[in-house]
N, C-alpha and C positions, 0 to 999 in steps of 0.2 A: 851238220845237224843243228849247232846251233841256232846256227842263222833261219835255219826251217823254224825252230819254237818261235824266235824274237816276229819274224815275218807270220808267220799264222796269228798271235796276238797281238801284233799290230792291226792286222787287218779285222780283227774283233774287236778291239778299240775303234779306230777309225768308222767303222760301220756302226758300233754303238753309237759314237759322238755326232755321226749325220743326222740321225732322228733329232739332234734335239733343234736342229735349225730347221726341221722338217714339220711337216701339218704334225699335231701334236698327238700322242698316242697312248699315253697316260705313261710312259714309261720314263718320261720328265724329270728333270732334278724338280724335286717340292719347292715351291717357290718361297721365299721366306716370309713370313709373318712377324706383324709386330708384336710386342708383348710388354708389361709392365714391370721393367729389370728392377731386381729385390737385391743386387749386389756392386757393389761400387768397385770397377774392374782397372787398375790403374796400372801405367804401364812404368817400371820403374827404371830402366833404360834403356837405348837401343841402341848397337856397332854395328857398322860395316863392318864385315867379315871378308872382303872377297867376292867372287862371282857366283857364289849359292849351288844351287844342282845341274845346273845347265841345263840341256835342252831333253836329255833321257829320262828315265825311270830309278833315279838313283836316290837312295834313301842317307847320305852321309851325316849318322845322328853325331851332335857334339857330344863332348865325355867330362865330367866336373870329377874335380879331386878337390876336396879341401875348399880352400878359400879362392881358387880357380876354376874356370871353365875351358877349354881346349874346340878347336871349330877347326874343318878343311872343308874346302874346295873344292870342287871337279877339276881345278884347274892345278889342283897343287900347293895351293899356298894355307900353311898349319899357322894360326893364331891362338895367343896365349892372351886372355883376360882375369881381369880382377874382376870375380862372378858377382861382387855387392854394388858397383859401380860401372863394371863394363869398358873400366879402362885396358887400354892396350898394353901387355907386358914384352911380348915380342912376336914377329912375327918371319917364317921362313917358307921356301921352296922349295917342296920336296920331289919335284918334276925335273924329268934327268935333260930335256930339250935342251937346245939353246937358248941363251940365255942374255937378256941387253942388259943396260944398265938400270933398268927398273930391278931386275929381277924377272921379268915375264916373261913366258918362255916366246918365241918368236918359230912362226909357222909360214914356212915356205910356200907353201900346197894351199890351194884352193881351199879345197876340202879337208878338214883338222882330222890330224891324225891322233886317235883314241888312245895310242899306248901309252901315254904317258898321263890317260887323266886317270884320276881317283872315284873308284866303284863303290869301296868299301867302307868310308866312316873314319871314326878314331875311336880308339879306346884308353884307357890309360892303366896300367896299374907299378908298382913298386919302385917310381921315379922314371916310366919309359912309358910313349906315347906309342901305339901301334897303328898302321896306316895298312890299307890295299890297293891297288889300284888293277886298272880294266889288263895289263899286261900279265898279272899274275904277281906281279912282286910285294913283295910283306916288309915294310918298313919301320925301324924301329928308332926313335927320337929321342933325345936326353929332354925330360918333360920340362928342366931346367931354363935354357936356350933352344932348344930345338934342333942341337947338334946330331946329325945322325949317325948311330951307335952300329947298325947293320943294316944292309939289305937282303933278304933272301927273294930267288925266284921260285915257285910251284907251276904245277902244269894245270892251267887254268885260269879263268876271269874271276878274280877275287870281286863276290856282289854283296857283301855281308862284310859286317866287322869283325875285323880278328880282335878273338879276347884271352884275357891272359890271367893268370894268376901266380903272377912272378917268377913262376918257375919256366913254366911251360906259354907256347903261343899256340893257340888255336883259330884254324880259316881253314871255311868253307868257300868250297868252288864252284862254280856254274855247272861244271861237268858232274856233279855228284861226289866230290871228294872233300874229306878233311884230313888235311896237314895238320902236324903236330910239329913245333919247333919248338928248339932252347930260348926260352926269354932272354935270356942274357949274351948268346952268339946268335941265337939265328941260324944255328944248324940242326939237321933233319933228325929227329926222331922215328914218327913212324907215319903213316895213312892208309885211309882206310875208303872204299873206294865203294857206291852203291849211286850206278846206274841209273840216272832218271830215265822217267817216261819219255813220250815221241813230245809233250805238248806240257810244258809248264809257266807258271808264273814266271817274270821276269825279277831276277834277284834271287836269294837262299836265305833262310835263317843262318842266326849268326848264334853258335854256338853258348851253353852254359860254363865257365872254365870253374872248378872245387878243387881243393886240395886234393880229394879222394876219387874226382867222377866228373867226366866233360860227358854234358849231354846234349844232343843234338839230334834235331829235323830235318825230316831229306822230303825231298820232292813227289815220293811215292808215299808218303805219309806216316814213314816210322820213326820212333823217337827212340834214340839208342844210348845206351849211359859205355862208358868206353873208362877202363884203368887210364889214367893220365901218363904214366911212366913206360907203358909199353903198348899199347891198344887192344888189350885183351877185352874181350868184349863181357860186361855185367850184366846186361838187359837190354831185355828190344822187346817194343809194342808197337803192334800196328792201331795208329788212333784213327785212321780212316779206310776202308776201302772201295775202292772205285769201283763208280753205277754208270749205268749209260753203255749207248752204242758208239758214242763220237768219242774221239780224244779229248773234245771240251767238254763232256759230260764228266769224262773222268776223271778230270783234274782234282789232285785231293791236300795240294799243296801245303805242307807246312813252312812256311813263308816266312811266318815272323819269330823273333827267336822266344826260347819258353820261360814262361816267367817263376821263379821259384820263389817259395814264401812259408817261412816254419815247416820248412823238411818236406811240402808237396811242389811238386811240378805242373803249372797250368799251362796248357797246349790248346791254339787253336790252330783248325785247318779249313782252307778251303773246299768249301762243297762238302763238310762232312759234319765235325765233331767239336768241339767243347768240353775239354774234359780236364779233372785233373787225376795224378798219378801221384803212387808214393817215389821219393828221390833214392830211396833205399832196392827197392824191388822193380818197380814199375809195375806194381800192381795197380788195377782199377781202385781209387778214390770213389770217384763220381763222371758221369757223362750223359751229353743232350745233344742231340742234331742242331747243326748252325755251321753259320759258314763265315770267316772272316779270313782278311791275310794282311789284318795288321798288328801291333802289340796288345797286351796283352796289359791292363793295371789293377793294382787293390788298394784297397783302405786297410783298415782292420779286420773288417767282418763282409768285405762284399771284394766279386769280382768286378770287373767293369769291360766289356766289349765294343767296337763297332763291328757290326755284322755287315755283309757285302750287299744287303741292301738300303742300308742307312740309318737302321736301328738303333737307337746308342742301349744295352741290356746292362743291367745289374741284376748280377747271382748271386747265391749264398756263397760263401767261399766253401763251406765246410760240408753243404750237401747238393749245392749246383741248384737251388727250386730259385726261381725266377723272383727276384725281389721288386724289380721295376722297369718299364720299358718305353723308352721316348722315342715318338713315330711322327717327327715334326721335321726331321730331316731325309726324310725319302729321298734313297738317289743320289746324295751329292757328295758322294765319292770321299767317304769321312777317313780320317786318317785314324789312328789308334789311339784311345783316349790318354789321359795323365790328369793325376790328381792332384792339387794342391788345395791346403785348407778343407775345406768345408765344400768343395767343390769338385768337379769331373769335367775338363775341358776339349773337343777334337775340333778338329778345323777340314773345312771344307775345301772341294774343288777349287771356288771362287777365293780365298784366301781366307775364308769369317772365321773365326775363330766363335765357338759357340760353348758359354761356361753353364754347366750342369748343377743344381744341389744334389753332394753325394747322397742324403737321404730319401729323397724323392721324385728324381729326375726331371724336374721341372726346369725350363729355361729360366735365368735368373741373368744375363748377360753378354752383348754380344760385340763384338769388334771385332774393324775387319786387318789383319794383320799383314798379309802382302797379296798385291793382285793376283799373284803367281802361283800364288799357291803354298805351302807350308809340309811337304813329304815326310821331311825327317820327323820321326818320332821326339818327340817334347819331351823336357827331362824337368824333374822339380828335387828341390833338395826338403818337398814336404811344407813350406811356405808358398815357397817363390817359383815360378812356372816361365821354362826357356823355351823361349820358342825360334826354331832354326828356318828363315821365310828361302821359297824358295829364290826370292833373287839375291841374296846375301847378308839381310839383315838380322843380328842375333837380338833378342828381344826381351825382357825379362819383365813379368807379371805377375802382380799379387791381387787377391779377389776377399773384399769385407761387406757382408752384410748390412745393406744400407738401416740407417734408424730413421 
C-alpha cells in the first residue's frame, strides 16, 4: 500500500513537472522579476554538513539548543556546530552498514539500500539528540559527543521528527501511527494507531511533545491532543474534510507539524483549512479555506503561510482576517516560511531564497542559496536565519534595512 501512495504521487509530480518543459500553459512557476532590495541580506556563515537530503522527498530540519546547532544526513552522519560561527564540534555515524575507514558506510548493491538512511530529522531536548530513519528505528545520542544512549525499533518508516520533552519520545509513522517511548531508555510506552487514506502526502507531521499534551496530525486530517503518560485520548478535531470524487481530490493532509504560540495551536492542511484551535480543548479559535503542507510561523501579532499555490499570506494571529498577501511567486514550490528580524523568508524550487518585510509583504531581498533546493524547514533563533540547502550546506543569515 505504501508503495501504491509513493507511486501514484510520483506520477503526479512527474506529470506536473513535464508541463513545465512543455508549450507553456500558464500553470508555470512565475518567472522571477527584479525589484529594488530595501534589505542588506548577509550571509554570516556557511559548513558543510554532509550529503543533505539526497535524492527523496525528505525534509531532515536541524535542531539548535543553546549556543549550538545539531544537522543529519540522509546518509547518517549527525554534526554538532557552534551556531555563532559554524564551526565544527563533532561529528558521528549513526548508520548501522558497513563501515571503512572514513566512516562511510560502504554499499555492495548497485542500487542503495534505504534501510539504513534517515527519514526523520533531529531533534534535541534535555542533553539527548533524537534521530529516525527510513527503517523505523528511533535513535537517541548523548548531544555531548554523539555517543549513542539507545536505539529503539517501531513498525514503520519514521517521515517526521521524533520529539521529546525529556521525559517522553514521540514518532510518527508513515503507516499512521504514533509511538510513545521513554526518553531516557527507549522503551515502549504506548501507541496509537489511525489509519491513513488510499493517497497521501509523502512524509507525516511531526508531533507537538508538552509536559501535559502531545498533539498531533494524521493524514485524514485530525489533530488529536493525547495524555503523554498513558495515551488516553483529551481531544480530536477534524480541521479538514475530504471533497472530491478522486483520491487526489481528497487529500486533506496534515503534513506539517502544528505550531503552538501562547496556549493556541495553529494547523495547516492540505486542500483544506487554516485554522487555529485552543491547546486546552480543541475548541474552534478561528478558520479559513487554504491549503498548504508546509510549516507554519509567527511574529507577535501575524501568522505567516506558504499556500500550495505560491502565496506567501499574513493573518491575524488572533482572528485569522487576512493582513497581506504576496502573489509574485506563483508556483514555485515555496517551502514554509521563517522569520527573522523584521523579515519572513521561504525558498524556492530553484534554490532562491526570497526575504519578505514582516509588515507588508513586499520583496525586500533575494539570494539564491543552493541550486538544489532547500526542503528542510529553516529555523532562526529570532535574529539569525538557518538555512539547511538541500545538498549539504548549513547556512546562517541575518537581514538589515538598507539606509
Amino acid at each position: 500500500m505504501r508503495h501504491l501512495k509513493w507511486g501514484l504521487l510520483l506520477c503526479a509530480l512527474l506529470m506536473s513537472s513535464c508541463s513545465w518543459f512543455s508549450k507553456k500553459t500558464g500553470q508555470e512557476p512565475m518567472e522571477l522579476e527584479s525589484f529594488k532590495e530595501t534589505a542588506n541580506l548577509k550571509e554570516v556563515w556557511s559548513t558543510g554538513v554532509g550529503d543533505g537530503q539526497g535524492i527523496g522527498l525528505t525534509q531532515l530540519t536541524p535542531a539548535i539548543d543553546a549556543d549550538k546547532i545539531y544537522t543529519v544526513d540522509h546518509e547518517g552522519i549527525v554534526t554538532a556546530l557552534n551556531r555563532q560561527n559554524g564551526k565544527k564540534l563533532w561529528s558521528k555515524n549513526v548508520s548501522k552498514g558497513l563501515t571503512g575507514i572514513s566512516g562511510q558506510v560502504v554499499h555492495f548493491f548497485k542500487e542503495k539500500d534505504l534501510n539504513n538512511d534517515v527519514t526523520g530529522g533531529i531533534s534535541y531536548a534535555d542533553g539527548l539528540l533524537y534521530i529516525g530513519n527510513y527503517a523505523g528505528e528511533v535513535i537517541a545520542l548523548s548531544a555531548t559527543n554523539g555517543k549513542e544512549v539507545w536505539r529503539k525499533q517501531v513498525k514503520g518508516e519514521i517521515s517526521s521528527v521524533p520529539q521529546s520533552n525529556g521525559q517522553v519520545v514521540a514518532v510518527q509513522t508513515m503507516n499512521g501511527k504514533l509511538f510513545v517511548l521513554d526518553a531516557k531508555s527507549g522503551a515502549d510506552m504506548w501507541f496509537f494507531e489511525n489509519p491513513p487514506p488510499l493517497l497521501t502526502l509523502r512524509g507525516s507531521a511531526a508531533p507537538v511533545v508538552m509536559d501535559t499534551a502531545i498533539y498531533a496530525g494524521f493524514a485524514n486530517g485530525r489533530l488529536m491532543a493525547f495524555n503523554p503518560s498513558n495515551g488516553l485520548i483529551l481531544w480530536e478535531q477534524r480541521m479538514a474534510l475530504p471533497k472530491g470524487r478522486s483520491e487526489l481530490d481528497r487529500m486533506v493532509d496534515i503534513h506539517a507539524s502544528p505550531l503552538l504560540k501562547d496556549g493556541i495551536l495553529y494547523v495547516g492542511t492540505y486542500q483544506g483549512r487554516i485554522a487555529a484551535v485552543a491547546r486546552g480543548t480543541g475548541g474552534n479559535v478561528w478558520g479559513i479555506d487554504g491549503s498548504t503542507s508546509e510549516i507554519l510561523a509567527a511574529s507577535d501579532d501575524k501568522l505567516f503561510v506558504s499556500l500550495s499555490d505560491g502565496k506567501v499570506v499574513a493573518y491575524s494571529l488572533t482572528s485569522g482576517e487576512q493582513v497581506w498577501q504576496n502573489e509574485k511567486l506563483l508556483r514555485r514550490r515555496l517551502s514554509g516560511p521563517q522569520v527573522f528580524g523584521d523579515y519572513v523568508a521561504v525558498v524556492d524550487f530553484e534554490g532562491y531564497m526570497h526575504v519578505l518585510k514582516q509588515s507588508t509583504g513586499e520583496l525586500a531581498a533575494r539570494d539564491r542559496v543552493d541550486r538544489n533546493g532547500a526542503r528542510a524547514p529553516m529555523l532562526t533563533d529570532g535574529k539569525t536565519l538557518y538555512v539547511y540547502g538541500n545538498g549539504g550546506s548549513l547556512m546562517a543569515f541575518t537581514a538589515n534595512a538598507k539606509k
